[in-house]
BAZA-227046 format. One record per atom (N, C-alpha, C): residue in three letters; x, y, z. Coordinates in steps of 0.02 Angstrom, whole numbers, padded with zeros to 5 digits, always signed. Layout:
N
alaXYZ;...
***
This chain:
352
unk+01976+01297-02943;unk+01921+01258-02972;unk+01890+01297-03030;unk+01891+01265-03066;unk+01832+01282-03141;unk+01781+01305-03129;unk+01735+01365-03163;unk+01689+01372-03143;unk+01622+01318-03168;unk+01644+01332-03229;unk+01578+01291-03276;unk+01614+01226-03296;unk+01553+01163-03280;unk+01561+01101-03289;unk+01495+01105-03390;unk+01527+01095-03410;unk+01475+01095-03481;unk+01467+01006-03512;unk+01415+00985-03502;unk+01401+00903-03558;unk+01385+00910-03600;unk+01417+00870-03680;unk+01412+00871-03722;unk+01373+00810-03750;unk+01294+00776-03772;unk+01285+00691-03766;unk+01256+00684-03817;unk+01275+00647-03854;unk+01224+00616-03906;unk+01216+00519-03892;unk+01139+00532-03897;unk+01103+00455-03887;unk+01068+00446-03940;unk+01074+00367-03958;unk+01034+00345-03988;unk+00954+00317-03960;unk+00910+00339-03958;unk+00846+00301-03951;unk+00817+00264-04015;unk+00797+00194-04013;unk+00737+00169-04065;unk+00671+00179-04049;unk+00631+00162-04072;unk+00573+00183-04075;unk+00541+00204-04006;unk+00523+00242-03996;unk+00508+00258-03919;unk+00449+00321-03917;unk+00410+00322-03855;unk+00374+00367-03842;unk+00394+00396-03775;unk+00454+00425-03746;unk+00490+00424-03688;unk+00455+00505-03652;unk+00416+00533-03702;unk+00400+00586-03670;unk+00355+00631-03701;unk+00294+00629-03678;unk+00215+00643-03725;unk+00191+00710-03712;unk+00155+00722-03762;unk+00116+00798-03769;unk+00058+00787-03746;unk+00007+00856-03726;unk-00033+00839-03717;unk-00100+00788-03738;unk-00088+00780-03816;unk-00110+00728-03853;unk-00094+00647-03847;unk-00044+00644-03808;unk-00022+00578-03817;unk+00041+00558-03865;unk+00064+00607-03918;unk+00106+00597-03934;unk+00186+00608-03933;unk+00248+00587-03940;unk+00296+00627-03939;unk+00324+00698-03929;unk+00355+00744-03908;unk+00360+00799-03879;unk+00409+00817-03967;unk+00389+00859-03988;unk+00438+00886-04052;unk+00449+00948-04042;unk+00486+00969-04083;unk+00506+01058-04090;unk+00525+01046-04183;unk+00515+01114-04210;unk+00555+01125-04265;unk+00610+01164-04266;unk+00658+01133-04296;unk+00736+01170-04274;unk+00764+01178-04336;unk+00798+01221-04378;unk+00817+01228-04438;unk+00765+01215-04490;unk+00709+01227-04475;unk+00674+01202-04549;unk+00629+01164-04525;unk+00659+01096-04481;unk+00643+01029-04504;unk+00639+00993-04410;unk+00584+00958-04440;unk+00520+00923-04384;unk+00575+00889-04327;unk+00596+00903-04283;unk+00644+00871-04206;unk+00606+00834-04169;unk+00617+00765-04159;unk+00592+00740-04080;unk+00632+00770-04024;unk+00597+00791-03976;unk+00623+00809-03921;unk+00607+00780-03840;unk+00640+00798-03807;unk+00631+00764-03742;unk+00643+00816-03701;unk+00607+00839-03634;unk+00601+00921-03622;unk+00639+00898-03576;unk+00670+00970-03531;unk+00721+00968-03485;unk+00680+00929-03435;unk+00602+00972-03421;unk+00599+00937-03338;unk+00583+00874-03363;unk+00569+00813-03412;unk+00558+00758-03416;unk+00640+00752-03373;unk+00688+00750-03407;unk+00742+00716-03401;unk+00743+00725-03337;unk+00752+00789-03311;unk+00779+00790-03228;unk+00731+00750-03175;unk+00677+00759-03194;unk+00629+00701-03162;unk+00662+00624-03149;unk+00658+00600-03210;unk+00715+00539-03245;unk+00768+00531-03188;unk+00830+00584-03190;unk+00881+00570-03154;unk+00868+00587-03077;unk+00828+00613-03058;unk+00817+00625-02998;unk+00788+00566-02955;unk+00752+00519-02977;unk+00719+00472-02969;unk+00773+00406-03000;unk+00818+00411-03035;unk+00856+00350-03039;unk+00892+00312-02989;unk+00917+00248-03007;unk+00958+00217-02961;unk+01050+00249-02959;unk+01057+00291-03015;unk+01142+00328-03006;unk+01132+00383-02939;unk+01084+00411-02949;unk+01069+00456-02897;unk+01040+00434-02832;unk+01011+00363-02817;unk+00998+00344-02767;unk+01038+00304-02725;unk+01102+00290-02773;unk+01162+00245-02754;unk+01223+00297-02723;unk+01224+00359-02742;unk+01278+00407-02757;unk+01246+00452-02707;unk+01197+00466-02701;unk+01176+00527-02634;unk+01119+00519-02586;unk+01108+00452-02564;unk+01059+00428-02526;unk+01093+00463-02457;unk+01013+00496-02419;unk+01031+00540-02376;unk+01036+00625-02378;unk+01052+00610-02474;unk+01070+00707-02485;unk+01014+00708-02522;unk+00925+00683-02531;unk+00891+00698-02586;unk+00842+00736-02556;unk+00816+00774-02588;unk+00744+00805-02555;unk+00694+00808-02599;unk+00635+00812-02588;unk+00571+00775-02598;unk+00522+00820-02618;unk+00498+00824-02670;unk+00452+00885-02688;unk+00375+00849-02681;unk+00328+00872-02665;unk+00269+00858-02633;unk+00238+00914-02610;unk+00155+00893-02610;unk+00123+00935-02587;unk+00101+00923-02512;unk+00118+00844-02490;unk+00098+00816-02445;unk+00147+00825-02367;unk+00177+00871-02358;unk+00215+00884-02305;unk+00198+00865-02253;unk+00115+00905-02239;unk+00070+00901-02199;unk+00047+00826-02164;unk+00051+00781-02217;unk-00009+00723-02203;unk+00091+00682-02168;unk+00149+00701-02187;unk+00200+00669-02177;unk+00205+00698-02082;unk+00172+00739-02074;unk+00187+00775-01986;unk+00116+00749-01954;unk+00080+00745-01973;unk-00017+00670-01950;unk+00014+00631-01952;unk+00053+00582-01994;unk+00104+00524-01963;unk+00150+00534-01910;unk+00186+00592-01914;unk+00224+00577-01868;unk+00174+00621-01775;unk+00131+00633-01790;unk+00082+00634-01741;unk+00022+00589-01715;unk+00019+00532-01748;unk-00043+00493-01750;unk-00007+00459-01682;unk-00097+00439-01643;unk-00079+00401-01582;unk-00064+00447-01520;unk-00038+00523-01539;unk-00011+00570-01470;unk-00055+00608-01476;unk-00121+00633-01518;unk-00144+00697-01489;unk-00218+00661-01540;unk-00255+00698-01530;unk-00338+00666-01557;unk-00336+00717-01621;unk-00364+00662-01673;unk-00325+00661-01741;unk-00362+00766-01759;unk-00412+00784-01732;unk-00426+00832-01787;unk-00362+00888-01735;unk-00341+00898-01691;unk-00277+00929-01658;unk-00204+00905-01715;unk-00196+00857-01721;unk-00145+00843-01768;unk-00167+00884-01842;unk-00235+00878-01853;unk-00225+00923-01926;unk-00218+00976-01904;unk-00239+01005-01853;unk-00240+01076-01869;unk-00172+01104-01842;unk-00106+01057-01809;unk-00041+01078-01785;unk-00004+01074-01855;unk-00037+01014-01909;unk+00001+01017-01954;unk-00023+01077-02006;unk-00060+01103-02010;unk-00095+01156-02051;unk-00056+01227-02035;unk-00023+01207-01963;unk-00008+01254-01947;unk+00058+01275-01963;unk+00117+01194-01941;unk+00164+01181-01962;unk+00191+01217-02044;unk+00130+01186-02081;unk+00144+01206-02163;unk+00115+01260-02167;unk+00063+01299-02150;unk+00056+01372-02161;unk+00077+01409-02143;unk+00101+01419-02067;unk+00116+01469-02034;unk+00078+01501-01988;unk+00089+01540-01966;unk+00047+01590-01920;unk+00007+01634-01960;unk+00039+01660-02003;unk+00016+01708-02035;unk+00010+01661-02141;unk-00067+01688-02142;unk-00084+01644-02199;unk-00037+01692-02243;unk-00013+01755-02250;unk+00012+01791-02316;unk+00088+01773-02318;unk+00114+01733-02282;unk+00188+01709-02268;unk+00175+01613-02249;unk+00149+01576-02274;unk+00153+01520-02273;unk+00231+01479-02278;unk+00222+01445-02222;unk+00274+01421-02244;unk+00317+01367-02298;unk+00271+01326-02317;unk+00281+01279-02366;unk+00234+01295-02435;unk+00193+01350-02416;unk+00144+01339-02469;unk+00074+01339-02466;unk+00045+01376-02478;unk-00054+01396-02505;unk-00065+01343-02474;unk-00110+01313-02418;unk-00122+01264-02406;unk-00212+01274-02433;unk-00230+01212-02445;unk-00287+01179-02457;unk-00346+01214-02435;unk-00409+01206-02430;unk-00464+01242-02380;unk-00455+01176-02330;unk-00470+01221-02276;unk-00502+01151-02191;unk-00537+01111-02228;unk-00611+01146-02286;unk-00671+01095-02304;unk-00619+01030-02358;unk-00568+01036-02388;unk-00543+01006-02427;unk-00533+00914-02386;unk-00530+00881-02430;unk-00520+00797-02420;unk-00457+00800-02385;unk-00403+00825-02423;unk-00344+00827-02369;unk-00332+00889-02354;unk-00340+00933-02281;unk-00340+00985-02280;unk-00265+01004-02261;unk-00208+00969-02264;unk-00153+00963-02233;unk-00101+00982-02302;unk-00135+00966-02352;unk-00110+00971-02431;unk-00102+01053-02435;unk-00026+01058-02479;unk-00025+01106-02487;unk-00059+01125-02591;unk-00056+01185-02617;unk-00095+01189-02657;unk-00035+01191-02732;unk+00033+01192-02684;unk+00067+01186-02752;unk+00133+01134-02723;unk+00160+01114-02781;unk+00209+01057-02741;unk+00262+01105-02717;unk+00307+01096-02655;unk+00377+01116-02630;unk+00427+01065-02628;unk+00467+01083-02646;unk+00525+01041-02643;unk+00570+01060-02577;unk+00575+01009-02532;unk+00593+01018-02461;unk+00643+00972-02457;unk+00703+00995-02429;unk+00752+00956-02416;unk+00752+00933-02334;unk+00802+00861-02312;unk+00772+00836-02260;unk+00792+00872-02192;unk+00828+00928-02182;unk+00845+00981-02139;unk+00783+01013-02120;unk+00748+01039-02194;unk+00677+01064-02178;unk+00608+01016-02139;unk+00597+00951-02164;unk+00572+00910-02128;unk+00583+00896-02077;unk+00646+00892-02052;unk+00661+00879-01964;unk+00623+00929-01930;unk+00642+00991-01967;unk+00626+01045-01928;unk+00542+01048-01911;unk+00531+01043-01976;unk+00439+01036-01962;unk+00400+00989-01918;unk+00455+00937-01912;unk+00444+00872-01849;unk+00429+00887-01796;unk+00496+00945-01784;unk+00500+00964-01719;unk+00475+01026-01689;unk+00451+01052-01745;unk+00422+01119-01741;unk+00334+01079-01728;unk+00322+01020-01753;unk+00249+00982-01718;unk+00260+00957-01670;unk+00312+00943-01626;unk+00320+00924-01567;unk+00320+00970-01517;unk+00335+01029-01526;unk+00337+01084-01474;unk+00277+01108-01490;unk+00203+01092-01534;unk+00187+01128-01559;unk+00125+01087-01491;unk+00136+01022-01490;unk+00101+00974-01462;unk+00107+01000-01359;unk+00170+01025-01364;unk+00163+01060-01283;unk+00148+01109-01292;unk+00159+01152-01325;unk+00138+01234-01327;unk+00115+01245-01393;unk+00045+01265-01400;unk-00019+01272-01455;unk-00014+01323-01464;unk+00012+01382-01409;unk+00015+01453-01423;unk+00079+01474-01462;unk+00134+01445-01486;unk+00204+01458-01505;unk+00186+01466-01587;unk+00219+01540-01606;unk+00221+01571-01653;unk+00255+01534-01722;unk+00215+01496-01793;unk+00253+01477-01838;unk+00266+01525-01893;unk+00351+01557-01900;unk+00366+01598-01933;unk+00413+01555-02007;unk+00404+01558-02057;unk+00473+01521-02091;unk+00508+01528-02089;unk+00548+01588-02051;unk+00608+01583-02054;unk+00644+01536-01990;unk+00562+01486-01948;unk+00591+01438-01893;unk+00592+01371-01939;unk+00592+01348-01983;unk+00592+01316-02033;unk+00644+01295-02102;unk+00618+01347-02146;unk+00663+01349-02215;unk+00702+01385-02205;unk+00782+01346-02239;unk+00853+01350-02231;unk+00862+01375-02313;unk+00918+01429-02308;unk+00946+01465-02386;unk+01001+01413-02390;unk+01033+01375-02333;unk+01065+01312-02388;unk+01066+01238-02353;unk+01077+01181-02398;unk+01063+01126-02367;unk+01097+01055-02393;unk+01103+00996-02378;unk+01131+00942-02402;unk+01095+00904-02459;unk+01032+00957-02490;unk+00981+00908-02524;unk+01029+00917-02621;unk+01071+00881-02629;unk+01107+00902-02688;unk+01069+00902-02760;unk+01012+00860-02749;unk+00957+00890-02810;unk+00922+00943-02814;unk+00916+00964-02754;unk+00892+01034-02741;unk+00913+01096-02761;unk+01030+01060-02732;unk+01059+01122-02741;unk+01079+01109-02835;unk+01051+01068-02866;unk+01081+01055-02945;unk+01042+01100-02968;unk+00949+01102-02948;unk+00906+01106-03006;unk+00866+01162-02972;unk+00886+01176-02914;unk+00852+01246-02902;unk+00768+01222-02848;unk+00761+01276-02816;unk+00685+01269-02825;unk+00651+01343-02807;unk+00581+01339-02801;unk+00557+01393-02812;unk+00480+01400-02738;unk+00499+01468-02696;unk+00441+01461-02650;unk+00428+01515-02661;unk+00368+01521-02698;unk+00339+01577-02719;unk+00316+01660-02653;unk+00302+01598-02596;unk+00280+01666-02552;unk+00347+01673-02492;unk+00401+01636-02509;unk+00456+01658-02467;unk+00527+01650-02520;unk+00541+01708-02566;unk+00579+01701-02616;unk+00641+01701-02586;unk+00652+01719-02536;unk+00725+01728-02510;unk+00743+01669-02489;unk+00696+01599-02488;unk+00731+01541-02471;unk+00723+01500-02518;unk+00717+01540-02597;unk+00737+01482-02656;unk+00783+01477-02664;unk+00799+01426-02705;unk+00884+01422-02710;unk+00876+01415-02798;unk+00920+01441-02810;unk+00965+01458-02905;unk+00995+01388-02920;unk+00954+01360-02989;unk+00984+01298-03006;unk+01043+01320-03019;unk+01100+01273-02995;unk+01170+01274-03026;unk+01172+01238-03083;unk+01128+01183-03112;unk+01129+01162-03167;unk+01074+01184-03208;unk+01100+01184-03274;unk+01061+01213-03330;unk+01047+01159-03374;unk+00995+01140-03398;unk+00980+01075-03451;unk+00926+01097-03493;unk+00961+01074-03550;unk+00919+01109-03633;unk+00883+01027-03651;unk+00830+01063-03679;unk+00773+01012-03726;unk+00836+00977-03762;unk+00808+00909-03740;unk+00869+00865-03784;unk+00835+00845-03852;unk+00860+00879-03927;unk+00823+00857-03981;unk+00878+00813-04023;unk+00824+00778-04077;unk+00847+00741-04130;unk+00911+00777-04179;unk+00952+00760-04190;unk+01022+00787-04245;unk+00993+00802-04316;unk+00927+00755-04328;unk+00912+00748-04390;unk+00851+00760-04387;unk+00806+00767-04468;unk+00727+00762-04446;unk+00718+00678-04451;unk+00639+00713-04417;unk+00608+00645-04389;unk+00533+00658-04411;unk+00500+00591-04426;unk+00443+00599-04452;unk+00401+00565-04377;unk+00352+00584-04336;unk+00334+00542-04286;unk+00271+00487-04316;unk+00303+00421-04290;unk+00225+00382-04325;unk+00186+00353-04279;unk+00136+00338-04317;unk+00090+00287-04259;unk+00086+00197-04291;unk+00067+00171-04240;unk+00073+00098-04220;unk+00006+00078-04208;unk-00025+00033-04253;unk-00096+00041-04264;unk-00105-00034-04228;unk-00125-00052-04149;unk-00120-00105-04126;unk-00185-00129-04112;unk-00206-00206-04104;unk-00247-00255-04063;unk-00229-00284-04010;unk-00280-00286-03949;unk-00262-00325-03912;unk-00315-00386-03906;unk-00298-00448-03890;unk-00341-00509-03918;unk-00398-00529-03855;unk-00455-00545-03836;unk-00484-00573-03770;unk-00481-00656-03779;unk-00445-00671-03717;unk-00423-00742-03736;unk-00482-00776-03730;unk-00544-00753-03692;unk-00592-00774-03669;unk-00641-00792-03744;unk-00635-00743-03811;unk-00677-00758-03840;unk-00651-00828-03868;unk-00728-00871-03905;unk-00717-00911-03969;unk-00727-00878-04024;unk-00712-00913-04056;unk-00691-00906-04132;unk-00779-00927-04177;unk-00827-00938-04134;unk-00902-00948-04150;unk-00927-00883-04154;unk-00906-00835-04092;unk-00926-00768-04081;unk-00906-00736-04141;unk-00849-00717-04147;unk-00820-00667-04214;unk-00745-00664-04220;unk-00729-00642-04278;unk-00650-00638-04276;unk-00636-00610-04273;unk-00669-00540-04234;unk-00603-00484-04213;unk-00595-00490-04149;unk-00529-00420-04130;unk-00511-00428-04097;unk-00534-00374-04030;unk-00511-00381-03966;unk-00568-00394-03896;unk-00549-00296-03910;unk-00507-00253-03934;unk-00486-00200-03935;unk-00423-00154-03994;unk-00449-00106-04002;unk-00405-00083-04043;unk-00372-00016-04007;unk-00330+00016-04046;unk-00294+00060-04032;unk-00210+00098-04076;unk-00206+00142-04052;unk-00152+00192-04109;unk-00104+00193-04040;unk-00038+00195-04061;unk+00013+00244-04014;unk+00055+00262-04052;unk+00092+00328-04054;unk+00136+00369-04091;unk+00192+00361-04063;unk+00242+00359-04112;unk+00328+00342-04084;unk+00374+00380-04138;unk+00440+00366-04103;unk+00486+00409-04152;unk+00560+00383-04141;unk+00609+00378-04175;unk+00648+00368-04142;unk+00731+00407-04168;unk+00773+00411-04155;unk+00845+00462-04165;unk+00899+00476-04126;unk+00946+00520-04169;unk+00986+00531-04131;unk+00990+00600-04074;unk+00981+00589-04021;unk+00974+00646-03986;unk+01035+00702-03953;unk+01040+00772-03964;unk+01060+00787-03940;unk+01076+00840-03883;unk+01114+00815-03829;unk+01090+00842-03744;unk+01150+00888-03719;unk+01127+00940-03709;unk+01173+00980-03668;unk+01149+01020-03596;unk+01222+01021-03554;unk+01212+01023-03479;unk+01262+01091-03461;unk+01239+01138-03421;unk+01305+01169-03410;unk+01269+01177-03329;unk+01338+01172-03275;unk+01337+01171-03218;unk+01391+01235-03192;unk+01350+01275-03163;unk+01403+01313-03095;unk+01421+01283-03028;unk+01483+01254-03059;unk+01513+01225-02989;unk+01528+01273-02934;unk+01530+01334-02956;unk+01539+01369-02884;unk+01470+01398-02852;unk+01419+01397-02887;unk+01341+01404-02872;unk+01327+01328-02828;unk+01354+01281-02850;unk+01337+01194-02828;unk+01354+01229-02746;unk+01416+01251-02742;unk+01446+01217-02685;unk+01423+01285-02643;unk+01392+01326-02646;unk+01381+01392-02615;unk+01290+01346-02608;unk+01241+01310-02655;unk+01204+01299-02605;unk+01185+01224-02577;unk+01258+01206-02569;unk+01258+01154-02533;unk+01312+01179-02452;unk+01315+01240-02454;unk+01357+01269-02385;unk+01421+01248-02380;unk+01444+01250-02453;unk+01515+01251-02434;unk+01538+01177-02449;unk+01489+01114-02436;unk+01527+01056-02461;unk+01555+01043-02521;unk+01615+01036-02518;unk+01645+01029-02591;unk+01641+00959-02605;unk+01648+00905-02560;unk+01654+00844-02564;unk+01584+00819-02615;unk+01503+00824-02544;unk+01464+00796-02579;unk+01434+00858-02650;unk+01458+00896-02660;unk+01437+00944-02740;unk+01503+00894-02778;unk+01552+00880-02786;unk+01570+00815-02825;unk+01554+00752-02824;unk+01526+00726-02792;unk+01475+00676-02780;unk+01433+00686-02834;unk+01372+00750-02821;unk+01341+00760-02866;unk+01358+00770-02922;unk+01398+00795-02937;unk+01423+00808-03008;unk+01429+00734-03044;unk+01466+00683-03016;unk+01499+00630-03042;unk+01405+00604-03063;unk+01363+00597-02990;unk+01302+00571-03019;unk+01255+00609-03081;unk+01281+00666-03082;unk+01230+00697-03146;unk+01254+00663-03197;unk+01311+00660-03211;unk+01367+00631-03271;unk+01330+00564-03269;unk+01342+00527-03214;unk+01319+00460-03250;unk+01244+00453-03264;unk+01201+00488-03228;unk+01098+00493-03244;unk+01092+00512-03308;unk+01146+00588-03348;unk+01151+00591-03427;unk+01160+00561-03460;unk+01210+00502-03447;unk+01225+00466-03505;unk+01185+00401-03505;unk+01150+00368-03445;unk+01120+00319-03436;unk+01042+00307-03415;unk+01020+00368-03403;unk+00940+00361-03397;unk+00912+00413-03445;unk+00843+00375-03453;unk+00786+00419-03502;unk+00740+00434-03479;unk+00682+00463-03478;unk+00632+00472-03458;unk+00590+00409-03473;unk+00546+00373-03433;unk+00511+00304-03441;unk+00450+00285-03461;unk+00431+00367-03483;unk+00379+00350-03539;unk+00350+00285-03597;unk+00312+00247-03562;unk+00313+00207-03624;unk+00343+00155-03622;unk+00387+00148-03574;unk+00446+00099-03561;unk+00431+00028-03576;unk+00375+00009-03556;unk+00341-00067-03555;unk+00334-00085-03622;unk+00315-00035-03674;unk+00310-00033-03723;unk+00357-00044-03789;unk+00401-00025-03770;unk+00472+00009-03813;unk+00543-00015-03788;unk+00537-00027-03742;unk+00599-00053-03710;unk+00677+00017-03717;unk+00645+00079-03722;unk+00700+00109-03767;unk+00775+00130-03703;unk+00805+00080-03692;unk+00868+00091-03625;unk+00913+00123-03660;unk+00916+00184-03679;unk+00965+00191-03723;unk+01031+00218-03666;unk+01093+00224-03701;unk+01168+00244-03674;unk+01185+00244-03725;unk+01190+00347-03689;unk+01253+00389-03728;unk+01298+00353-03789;unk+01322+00374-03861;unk+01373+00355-03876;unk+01421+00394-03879;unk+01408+00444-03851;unk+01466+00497-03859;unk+01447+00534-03809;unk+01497+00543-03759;unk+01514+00617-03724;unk+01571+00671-03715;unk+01529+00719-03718;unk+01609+00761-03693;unk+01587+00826-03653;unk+01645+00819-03589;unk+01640+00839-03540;unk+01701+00915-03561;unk+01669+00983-03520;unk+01711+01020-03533;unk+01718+01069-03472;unk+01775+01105-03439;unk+01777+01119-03397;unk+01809+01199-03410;unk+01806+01248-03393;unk+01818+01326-03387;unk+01813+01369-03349;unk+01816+01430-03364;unk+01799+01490-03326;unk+01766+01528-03401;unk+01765+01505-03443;unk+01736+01539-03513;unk+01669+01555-03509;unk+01649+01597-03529;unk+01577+01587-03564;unk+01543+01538-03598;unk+01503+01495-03551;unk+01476+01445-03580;unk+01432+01428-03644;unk+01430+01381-03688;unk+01411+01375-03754;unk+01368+01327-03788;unk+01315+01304-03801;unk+01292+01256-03821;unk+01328+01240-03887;unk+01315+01180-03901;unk+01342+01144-03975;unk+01278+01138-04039;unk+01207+01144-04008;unk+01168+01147-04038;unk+01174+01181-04099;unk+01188+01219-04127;unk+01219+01231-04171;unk+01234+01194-04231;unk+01269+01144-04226;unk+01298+01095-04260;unk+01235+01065-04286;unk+01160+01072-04254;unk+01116+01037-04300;unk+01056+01080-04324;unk+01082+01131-04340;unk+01034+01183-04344;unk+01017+01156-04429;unk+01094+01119-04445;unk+01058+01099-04519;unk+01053+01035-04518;unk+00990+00984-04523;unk+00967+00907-04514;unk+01046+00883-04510;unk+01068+00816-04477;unk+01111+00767-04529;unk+01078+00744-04569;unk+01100+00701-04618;unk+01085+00664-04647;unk+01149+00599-04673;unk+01122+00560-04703;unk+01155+00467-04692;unk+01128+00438-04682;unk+01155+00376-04690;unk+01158+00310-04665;unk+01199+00300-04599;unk+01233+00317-04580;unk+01258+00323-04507;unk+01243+00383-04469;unk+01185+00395-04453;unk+01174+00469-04418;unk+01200+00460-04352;unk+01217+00420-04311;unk+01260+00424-04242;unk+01330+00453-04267;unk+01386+00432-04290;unk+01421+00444-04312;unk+01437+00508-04344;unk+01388+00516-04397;unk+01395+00590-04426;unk+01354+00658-04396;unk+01341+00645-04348;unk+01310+00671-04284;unk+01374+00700-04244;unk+01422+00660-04235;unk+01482+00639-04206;unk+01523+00704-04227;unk+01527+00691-04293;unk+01572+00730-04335;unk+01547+00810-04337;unk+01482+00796-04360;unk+01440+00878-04376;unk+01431+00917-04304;unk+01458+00898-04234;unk+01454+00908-04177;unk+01548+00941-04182;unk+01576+00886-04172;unk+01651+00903-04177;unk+01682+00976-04223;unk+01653+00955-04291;unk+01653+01037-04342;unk+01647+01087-04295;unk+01586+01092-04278;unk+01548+01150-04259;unk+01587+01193-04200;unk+01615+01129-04137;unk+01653+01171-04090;unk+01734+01196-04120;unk+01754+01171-04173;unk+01813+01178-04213;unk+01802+01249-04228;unk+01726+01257-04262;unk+01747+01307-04295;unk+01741+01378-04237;unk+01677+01365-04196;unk+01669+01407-04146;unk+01754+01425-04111;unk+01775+01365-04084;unk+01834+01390-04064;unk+01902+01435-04101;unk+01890+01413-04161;unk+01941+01473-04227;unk+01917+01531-04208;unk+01832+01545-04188;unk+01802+01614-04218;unk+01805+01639-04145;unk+01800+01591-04092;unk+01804+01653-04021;unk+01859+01641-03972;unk+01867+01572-03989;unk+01962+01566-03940;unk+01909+01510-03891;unk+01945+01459-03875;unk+01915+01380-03854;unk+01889+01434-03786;unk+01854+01387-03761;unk+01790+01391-03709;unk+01796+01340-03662;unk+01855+01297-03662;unk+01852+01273-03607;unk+01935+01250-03605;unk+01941+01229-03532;unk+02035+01237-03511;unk+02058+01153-03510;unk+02004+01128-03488;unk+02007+01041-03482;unk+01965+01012-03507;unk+01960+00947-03551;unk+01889+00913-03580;unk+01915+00835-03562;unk+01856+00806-03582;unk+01873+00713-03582;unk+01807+00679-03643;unk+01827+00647-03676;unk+01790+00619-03727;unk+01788+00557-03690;unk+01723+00531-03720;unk+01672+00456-03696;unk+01666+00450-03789;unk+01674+00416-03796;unk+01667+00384-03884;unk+01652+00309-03895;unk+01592+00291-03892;unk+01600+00203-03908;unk+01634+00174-03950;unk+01676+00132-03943;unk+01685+00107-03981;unk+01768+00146-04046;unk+01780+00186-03988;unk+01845+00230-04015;unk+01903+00266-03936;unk+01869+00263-03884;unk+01888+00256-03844;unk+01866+00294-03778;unk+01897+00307-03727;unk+01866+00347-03661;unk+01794+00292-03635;unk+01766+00318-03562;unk+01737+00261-03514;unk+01689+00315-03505;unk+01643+00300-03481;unk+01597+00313-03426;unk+01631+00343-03341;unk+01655+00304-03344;unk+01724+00323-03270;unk+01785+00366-03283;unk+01801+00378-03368;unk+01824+00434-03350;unk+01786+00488-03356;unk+01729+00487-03379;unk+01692+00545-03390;unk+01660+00588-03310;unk+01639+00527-03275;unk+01624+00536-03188;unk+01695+00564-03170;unk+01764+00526-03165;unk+01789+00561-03123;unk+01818+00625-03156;unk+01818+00643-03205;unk+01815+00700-03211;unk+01788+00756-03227;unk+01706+00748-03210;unk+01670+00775-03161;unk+01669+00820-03103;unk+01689+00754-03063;unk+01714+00747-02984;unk+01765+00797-02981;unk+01818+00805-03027;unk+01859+00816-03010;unk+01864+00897-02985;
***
């Protein structure tokens, strides 16, 4: 098996606000000079983590980042024990015995609205939740039984978004797990100027006796381009923290492939309608030293066909890289609209 799975994507978006700054506007970077729309990694993985490719493709393998662990073990206690005993088995559940070794996470103060809340989100896969179930069920016959994390959090598990993108427990580091996938700020090929959209909205309620404006005003900033996205995956990191399954870590793989080329972040969505799909992918497979293509737009495109010459100024770039260090990958598959390759072959060879 290959080590490194690498995606190569360029999308077109129209006008869109798919992913905002703290201002409200578009997320940019400057790259060569010249002004980039961008779209940040954790927008996207958010995006695919929450899509329907990933909820169709690994229902059963997802795990759930939240702060609310706690208030999920008061449900599954409500009705068996008198409710302020349920918070404090679940307080216990998610902290631990010992407050300097928590197990899920800093929990809340007692005085807090939800005192069951932890203070930063964890991402828990559903191995870990059983366990916390049942670690409140024994907790419910015996009040005196010691909560340690290591009766809890597992170093590997079936949660395959977990084992893609990593996660992080700050006060028990030995049970984070190392994203196997890597995902770069997906930016524009070309510059981009971001604009605003100077809108009214009408009150149907007024007459036309009252006055002729309108019931509200307002600005929103948009942008729109060719974007481009790169992915590199350790398939042998995938399958080391998914314990060895090779099956569902190609599963996952096939679903990252299709969430890249077919979901965006939904910023704005109501607004913009921006559904964009990939026009180009390429999938690359090795044991090489992995490589971004970014590169290729370090100088703007420019045209009248910037998808296309996007296309090309992408293609150069690994041409030439490969003259200057010897190719970087052993197997590839091109996705090209409208010139040839699928979506399905790009998944199954993925998978493969």
């Amino acid at each position: 098996m290959s080590r490194f799975l690498q995606l190569h994507l360029l999308t077109f978006f129209p006008p869109a606000n798919m992913n905002r700054d703290d201002t409200g506007r578009p997320k940019t970077a400057v790259v060569g000079g010249a002004p980039r729309l961008r779209l940040s990694s954790q927008a996207l993985k958010r995006a695919w983590r929450t899509s329907e490719a990933f909820a169709a493709a690994l229902k059963g393998h997802m795990g759930v980042r939240t702060q609310r662990i706690g208030e999920d073990i008061l449900g599954h206690l409500a009705g068996r024990v008198p409710e302020q005993r349920a918070i404090e088995i679940a307080r216990l559940v998610v902290g631990g015995s010992d407050a300097k070794r928590p197990v899920f996470g800093k929990l809340k103060p007692a005085t807090d609205p939800h005192p069951t809340r932890t203070e930063q989100l964890a991402f828990i896969p559903n191995e870990e939740r059983e366990a916390a179930l049942a670690l409140a069920d024994r907790l419910v016959e015996d009040g005196s039984a010691k909560v340690q994390p290591e009766g809890v959090l597992t170093r590997t598990d079936t949660a395959a978004d977990i084992a893609l993108f990593g996660r992080m427990l700050a006060d028990n580091p030995d049970y984070n797990r190392e994203a196997a996938a890597q995902v770069a700020h997906a930016i524009t090929t070309h510059r981009v100027t971001v604009e605003d959209d100077y809108y009214t909205a009408v009150d149907d309620l007024k007459t036309a006796a009252e006055d002729a404006g309108a019931g509200f005003l307002g600005e929103a900033a948009f942008g729109s381009g060719v974007f481009y996205l790169y992915l590199c995956i350790d398939r042998a990191l995938l399958v080391k923290n998914l314990g060895g399954d090779t099956a569902l870590a190609a599963t996952a793989l096939g679903a990252l492939a299709e969430a890249a080329a077919t979901v965006a972040p939904r910023g704005k969505q109501n607004s913009f309608a921006a559904h964009g799909r990939a026009h180009y992918v390429l999938a690359e497979k090795g044991d090489q030293q992995p490589r971004t293509l970014a590169g290729a737009f370090a100088r703007p495109v420019m045209g009248d066909d910037l998808p296309e010459q996007s296309v090309q100024a992408l293609v150069r770039f690994r041409d030439g890289l490969a003259e200057a260090y010897g190719r970087s990958w052993d197997a590839e598959r091109v996705m090209h609209v409208g010139k040839g390759g699928t979506l399905a072959d790009i998944v199954a060879f993925c998978r493969d």
